[in-house]
N, C-alpha and C positions, 0 to 999 in steps of 0.2 A: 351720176346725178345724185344730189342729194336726196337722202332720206330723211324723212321726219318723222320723231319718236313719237310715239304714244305717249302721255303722263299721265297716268293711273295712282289709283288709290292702291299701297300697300296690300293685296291681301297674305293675311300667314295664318297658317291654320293652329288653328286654338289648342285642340288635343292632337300631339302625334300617333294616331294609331298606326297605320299602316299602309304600303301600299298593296296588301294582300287582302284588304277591306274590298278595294276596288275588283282586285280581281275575283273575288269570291263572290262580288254580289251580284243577284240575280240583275240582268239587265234587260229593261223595257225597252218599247219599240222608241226609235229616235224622237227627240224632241223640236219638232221645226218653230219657226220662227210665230208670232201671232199674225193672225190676219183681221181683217175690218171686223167692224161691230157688225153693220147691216147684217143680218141674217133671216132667211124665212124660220116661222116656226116648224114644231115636226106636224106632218100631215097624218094621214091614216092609216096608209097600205104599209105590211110588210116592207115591201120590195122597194117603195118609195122611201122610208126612213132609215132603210139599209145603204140604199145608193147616194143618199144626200151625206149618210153620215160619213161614208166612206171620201164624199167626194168635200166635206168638211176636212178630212184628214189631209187630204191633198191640197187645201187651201191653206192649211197649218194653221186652222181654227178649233183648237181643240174640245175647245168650251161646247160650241154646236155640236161638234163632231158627238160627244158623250151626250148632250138630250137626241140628238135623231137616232142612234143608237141603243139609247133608252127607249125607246119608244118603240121601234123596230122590236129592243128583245120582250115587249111585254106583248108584241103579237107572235111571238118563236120566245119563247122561258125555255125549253128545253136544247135551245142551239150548242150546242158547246164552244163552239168558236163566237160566237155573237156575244155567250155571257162573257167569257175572259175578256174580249176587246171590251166592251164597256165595264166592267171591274177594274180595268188597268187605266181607264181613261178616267174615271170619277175616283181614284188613289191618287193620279199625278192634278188634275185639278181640285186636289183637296176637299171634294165632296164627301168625307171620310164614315156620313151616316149612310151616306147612300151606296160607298165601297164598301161598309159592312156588311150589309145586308147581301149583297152579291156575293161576299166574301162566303156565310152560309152556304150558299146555293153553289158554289165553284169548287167546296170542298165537297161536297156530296159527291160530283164527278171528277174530280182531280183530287185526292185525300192528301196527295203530298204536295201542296203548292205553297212555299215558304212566305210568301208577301201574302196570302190569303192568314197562312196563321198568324200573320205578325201583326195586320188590321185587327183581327180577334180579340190578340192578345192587348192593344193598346187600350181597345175599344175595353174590354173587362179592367183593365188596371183604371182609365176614366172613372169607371160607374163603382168602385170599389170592390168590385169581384174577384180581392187578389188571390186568391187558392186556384181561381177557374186559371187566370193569367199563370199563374208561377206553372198550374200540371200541362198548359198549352205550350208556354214556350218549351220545358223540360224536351215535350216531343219534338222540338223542332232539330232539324240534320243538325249537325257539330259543325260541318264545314260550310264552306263559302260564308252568304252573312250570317246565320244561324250560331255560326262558334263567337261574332262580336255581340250580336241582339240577346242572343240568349241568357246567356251567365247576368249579364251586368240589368238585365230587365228582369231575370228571376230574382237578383239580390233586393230590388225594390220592392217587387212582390212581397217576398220575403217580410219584409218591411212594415209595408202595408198587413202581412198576419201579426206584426210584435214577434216575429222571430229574429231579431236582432243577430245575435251569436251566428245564426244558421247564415244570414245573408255575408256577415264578414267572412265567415270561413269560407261559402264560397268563392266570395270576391280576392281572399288572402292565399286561397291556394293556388297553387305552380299549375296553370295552366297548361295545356297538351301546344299550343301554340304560342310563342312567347309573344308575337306580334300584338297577342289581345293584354299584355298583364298590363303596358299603360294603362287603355282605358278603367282596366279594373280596378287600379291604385287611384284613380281620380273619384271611382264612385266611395272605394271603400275610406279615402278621407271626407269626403261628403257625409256618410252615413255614420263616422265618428264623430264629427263636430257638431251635429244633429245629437247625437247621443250625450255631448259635453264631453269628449275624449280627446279634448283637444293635442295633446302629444301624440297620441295617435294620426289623429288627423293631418297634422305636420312633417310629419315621418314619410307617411304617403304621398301626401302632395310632392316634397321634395324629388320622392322618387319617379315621380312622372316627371318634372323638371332635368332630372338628372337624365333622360330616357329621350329626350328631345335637343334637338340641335337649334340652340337657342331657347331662348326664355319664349313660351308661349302665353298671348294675351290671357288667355282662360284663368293658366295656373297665375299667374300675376295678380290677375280679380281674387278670385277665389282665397288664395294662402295670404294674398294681402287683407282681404276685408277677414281673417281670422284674425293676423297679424295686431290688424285693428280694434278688433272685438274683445282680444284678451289680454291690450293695454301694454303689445309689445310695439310701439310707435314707431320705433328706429326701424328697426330689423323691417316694417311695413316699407318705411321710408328707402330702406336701403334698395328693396325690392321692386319699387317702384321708381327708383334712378336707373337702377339698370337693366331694367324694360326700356326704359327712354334712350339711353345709352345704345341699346341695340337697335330701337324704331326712331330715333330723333326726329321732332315735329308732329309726333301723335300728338293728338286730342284726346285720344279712348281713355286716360288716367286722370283726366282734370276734375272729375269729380268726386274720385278718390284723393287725389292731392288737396282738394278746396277741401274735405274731410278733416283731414291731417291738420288743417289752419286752423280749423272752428276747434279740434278734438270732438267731434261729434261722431258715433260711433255706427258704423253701416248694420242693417238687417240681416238675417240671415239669407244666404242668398236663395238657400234650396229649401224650404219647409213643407216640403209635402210628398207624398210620393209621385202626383203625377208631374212635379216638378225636377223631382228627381230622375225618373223616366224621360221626361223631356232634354233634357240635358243630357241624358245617355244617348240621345238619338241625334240632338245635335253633335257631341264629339264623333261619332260615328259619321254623322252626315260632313260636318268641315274636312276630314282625309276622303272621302267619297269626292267632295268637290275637287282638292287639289288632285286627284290622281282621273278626274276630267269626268270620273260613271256619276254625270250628272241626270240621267235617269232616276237610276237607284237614291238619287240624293233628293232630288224632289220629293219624292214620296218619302221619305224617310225625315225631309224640313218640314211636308205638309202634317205628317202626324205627331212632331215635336210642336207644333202650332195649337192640334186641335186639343193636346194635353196640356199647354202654355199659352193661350192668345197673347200676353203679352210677355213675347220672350225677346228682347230687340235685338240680342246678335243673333238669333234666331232668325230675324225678319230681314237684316241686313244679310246674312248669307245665302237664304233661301231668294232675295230678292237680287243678290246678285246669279244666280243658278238659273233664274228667269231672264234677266238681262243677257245671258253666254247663249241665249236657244232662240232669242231675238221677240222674247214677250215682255212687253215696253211696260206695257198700260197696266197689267199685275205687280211688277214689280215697283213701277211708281207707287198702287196704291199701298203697296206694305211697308217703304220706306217712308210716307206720307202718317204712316197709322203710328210709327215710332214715337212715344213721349217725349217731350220736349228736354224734360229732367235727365233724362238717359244719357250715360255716357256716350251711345251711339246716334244720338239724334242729330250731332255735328256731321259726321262721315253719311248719315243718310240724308239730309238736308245738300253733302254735295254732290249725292250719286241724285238726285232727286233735279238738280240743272242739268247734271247730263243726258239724263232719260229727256226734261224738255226738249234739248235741242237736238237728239236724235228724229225724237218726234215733231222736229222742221217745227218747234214752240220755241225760238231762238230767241224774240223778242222777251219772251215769258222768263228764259232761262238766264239773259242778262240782267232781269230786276232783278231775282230771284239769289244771283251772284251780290249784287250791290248792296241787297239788305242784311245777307251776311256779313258783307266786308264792314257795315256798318254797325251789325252788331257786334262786333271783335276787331276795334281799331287796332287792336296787336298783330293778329294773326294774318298773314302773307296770303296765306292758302286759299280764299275766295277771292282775292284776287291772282292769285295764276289761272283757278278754271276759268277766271272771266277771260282771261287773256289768251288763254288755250280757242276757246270755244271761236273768241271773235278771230283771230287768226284763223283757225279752220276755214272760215267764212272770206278768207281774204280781206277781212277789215284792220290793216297792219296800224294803222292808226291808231284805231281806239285800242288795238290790243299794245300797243308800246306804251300806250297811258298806263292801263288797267298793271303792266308788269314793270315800269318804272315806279309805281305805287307800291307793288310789292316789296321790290328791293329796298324803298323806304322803310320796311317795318321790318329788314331781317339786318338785327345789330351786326353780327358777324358772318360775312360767306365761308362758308366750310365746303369739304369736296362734294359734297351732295346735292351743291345748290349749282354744278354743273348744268344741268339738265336747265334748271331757269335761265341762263345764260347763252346755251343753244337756243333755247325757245325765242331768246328776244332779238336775238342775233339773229335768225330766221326771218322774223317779221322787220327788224329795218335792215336786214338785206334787199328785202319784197317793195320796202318801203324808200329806196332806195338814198340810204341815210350809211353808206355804204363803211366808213369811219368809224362810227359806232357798230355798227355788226362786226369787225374784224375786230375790234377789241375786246366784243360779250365772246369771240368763237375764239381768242387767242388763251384769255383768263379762263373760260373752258378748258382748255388743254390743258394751264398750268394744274387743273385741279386735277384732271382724269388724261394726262397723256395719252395713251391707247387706247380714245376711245373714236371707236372707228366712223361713226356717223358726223363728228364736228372733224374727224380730219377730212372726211369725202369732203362734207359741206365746205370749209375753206377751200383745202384743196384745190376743187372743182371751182370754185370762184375767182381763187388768186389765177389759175389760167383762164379764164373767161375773160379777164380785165389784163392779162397778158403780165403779170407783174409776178416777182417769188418760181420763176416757172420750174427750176430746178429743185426747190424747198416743194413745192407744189404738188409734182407729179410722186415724190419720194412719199409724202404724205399718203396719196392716194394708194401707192403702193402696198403701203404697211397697212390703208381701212382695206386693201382686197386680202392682203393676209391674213387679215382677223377674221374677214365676213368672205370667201372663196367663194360661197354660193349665196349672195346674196348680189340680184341682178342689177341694181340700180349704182350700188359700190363698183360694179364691174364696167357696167356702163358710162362710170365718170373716168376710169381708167383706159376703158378706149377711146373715151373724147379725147381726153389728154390729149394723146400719143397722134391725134385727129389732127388737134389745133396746133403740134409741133411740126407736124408735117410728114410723120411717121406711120404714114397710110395702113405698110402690111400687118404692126404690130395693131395697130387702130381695128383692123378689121379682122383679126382675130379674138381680140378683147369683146368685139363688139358683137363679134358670131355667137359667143358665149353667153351675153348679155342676154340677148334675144332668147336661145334653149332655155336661163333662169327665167327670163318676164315674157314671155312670147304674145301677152294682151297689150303692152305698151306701147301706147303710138309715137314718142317721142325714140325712144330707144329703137323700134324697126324704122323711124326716119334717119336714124345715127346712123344705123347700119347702111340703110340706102347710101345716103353719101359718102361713107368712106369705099364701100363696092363702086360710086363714078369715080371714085378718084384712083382706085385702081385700075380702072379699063373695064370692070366689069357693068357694061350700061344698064345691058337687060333685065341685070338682078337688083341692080339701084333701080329701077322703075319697079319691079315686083315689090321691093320693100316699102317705097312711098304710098303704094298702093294701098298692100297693106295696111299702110299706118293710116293712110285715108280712111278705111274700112271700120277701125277700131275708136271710131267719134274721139276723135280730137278736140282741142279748146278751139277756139276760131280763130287763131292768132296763126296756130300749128295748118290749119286746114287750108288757108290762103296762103303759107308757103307751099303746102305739097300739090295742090292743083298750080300754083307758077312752077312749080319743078318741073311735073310733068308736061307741063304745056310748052316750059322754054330750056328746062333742062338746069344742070348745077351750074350757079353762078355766084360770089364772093357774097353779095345782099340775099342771097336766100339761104343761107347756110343755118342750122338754127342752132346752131354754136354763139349767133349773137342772141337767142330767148335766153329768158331770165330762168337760172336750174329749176327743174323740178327735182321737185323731193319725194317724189315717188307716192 
């Protein structure tokens, strides 16, 4: 059966630090998804503000969960388990005066808790207490996140006293882990071009460049707006093609490129130290997200936040870190708070329709597409989410408008624009403009051959419509060779073999199907039928049952109650439904 891709927004991470960030940092309890607003306030008892807050956590309502919990520990201050839980819960919901304070209190009886000193230490770097900040971090362990937080937050410190020299040499020497000297060559050309050392500066950056697999957004900004600043144009320019060259159809560079047109010359990006701090916490935090300790990374974007309110790729990554834990309504509001002037206000303007229509605000999220596409008659890109979005919704209609509009604005198809060519082909396959979808899924292939979801999807069609059946099942063959364990690929593979007539292999394809997807009621109805067409009755009834049991669309539910009731007959077969795509 066909699958259908996701279409996502690029993410690549900014600084490559490591993926030994991830495994060294300390990791909070999991992050569940948000739940409603409605909430009682906290009441008065102990035992009452304890069991609400706990049963706040179980409702994956965080926000509550840390005031009933607050409340709770100011009748028990000396719990020991009650303060960590609400210190851990006012860090990840960014209450970060109110984690301070606990932060005191948790070191009193925990003296070695490294997210307690690391609050401390952001908190003193904030208020300019950088001697208190630079002797707190000093103490913090070398390993886990303590050997990334430490050095490259002491160097700002540092900073912040006028000891320039001291902060370089920390940041310039050979590390005990090599994993950390990225991030340190991004601070230590930061804190050179700050200084006017610009050669400097450039040397460093290069080498974090050089240290990463591929050009990363960060280093692109950053050595480009130097590039900028000290009237080397070209070399900006060249650095700026081949960032595009690797990310083709970013937006993140257009406001650096509309630069380049006026010659008007960008600010500096880091002027201060809690600015600087904050950006140490984001490269830290962007490999924290890619290696998934989205815990650890919350709290570590929340406090890049409270030393930057206005850091946008800051607010785009930490608001996508809330979107992956399934908290809608915070991450709207950060992508919402993003300045318009911002390079990222484009990419959060389109994570900003997605959040609407997750949040069932789908009407909201198709203006919301429309007035983009109308602000940028160039750009393709608001219109594919419109067209993403309204297909999801079964609206194959609007959504072949919304992506023949697209293809209107992109001068030349390259292989990348595969994926838009599935998408559309999807939707007038649904829309039964059958012609046109074999031709968006054929020019598909020319672009990306091997690519396993447009050969199921044809595939799986061309035998549906009984036509190509040799070219057909070959295809499906080669999407189960790419994807072996991917149940829906497998399950268009024993249809095949179904609608040939090739029972026993059908129902081995098909047994396997089911171990990959065993919730799918289409795939345990596949399996039903090819078991009656083997002899096997009893376990064809057990499987329709199943698939009864697993809420079917109603289309699927009025074949498997005529099965059961009259048994497999040529019109109930749902080889004749339109594929799902899983």
């Amino acid at each position: 059966m066909p699958v259908m891709k996701e279409f996502s927004i690029l993410r690549k991470s900014v600084l490559g630090v490591s993926a030994g960030v991830a495994a060294g940092a300390l990791m909070l309890a999991p992050l569940p998804a948000e739940a409603g607003k409605d909430r009682m306030e906290p009441g008065q008892t102990l035992s009452g503000n304890y069991l609400a807050g706990r049963h706040a956590q179980a409702r994956k309502d965080l926000s509550a969960a840390a005031d009933f919990l607050d409340a709770a520990l100011k009748k028990a201050p000396e719990a020991p388990d009650l303060l960590r839980r609400t210190f851990i819960l006012m860090a990840v919901e960014g209450r970060i005066e109110e984690a301070t304070e606990l932060a005191r209190r948790l070191l009193k009886a925990k003296p070695n808790s490294p997210v307690a000193h690391l609050i401390l230490a952001v908190n003193d770097i904030k208020r300019g207490r950088f001697a208190t900040a630079n002797k707190r971090l000093k103490d913090l362990p070398g390993n886990g996140l303590g050997k990334f937080v430490g050095p490259v937050l002491r160097g700002w410190s540092l900073v912040g006293e006028r000891k320039m020299d001291e902060a370089l040499k920390l940041l310039t020497g050979e590390p005990q882990d090599k994993a950390v000297k990225p991030l340190l060559a991004m601070h230590a050309a930061l804190i050179n071009e700050m200084l006017g050392r610009h050669d400097e500066a450039e040397k460093h950056f290069l080498a974090v460049s050089q240290s990463q697999n591929g050009l990363s957004l960060r280093v692109a900004q950053l050595l480009g707006s130097l590039y900028e600043r000290t009237g080397q144009t070209e070399k900006a320019r060249a650095l700026y093609d081949r960032y595009l060259k690797e990310q083709p159809g970013s937006r993140l560079l257009d406001v650096a490129l509309a630069r380049l047109k006026t010659g008007a010359k960008p600010p500096l990006k880091v002027f201060s130290v809690s600015d600087g701090a904050a950006e140490a916490l984001f490269g830290i935090d962007s490999s924290l997200r890619q290696q998934n300790a989205q815990e650890t990374a919350l709290v570590l974007g929340r406090l890049a936040l409270y030393l930057k309110p206005r850091f946008p790729v800051m607010q785009i990554l930490l608001g996508d870190i809330l979107e992956a834990s399934g908290r809608l309504e915070p991450a709207l509001e950060l992508y919402s708070a993003i300045d318009r002037r911002s390079a990222f206000s484009w990419p959060a303007r389109l994570r900003i329709a997605s959040i609407l229509d997750r949040l069932e605000r789908t009407d909201e999220a198709v203006e919301h597409l429309s007035r983009m596409a109308a602000d940028h008659p160039e750009d393709p890109g608001p219109l594919i989410s419109l067209g993403d979005i309204q297909r999801s919704h079964d609206r194959f209609a609007e959504s072949i408008d919304a992506y023949d509009r697209a293809f209107k604005r992109i001068k030349t198809l390259e292989s990348r624009h595969w994926s838009l060519l599935y998408a559309r082909g999807i939707s007038l396959e649904r829309a039964k403009q059958w012609s046109r979808a074999e031709a968006d899924f054929l020019n598909a292939l020319d672009f990306k051959p091997e690519q396993p979801y447009v050969l199921n999807y044809l595939g799986y069609s061309w035998i549906d419509k009984g036509t190509h059946i040799d070219r057909a099942l070959e295809m499906i063959r080669k999407a189960a060779n790419l994807r072996p364990n991917d149940g829906y690929i497998i399950d268009s593979l024993g249809w095949g073999y179904y609608r040939l007539g090739d029972f026993d292999n059908a129902v081995r394809n098909l047994e396997r199907a089911v171990e990959l997807r065993p919730q799918d009621p289409i795939i345990n109805d596949h399996l039903g039928d090819a078991y009656w067409r083997v002899g096997r009755r009893r376990e064809a009834g057990f499987q329709w049952r199943r698939a009864l049991s697993l809420d079917p669309e109603d289309e699927l539910t009025a074949k498997l109650r005529l099965k059961l009731k009259q048994s497999l007959a040529e019109d109930t077969e749902t080889a004749k439904k339109t594929p799902n795509d899983g």
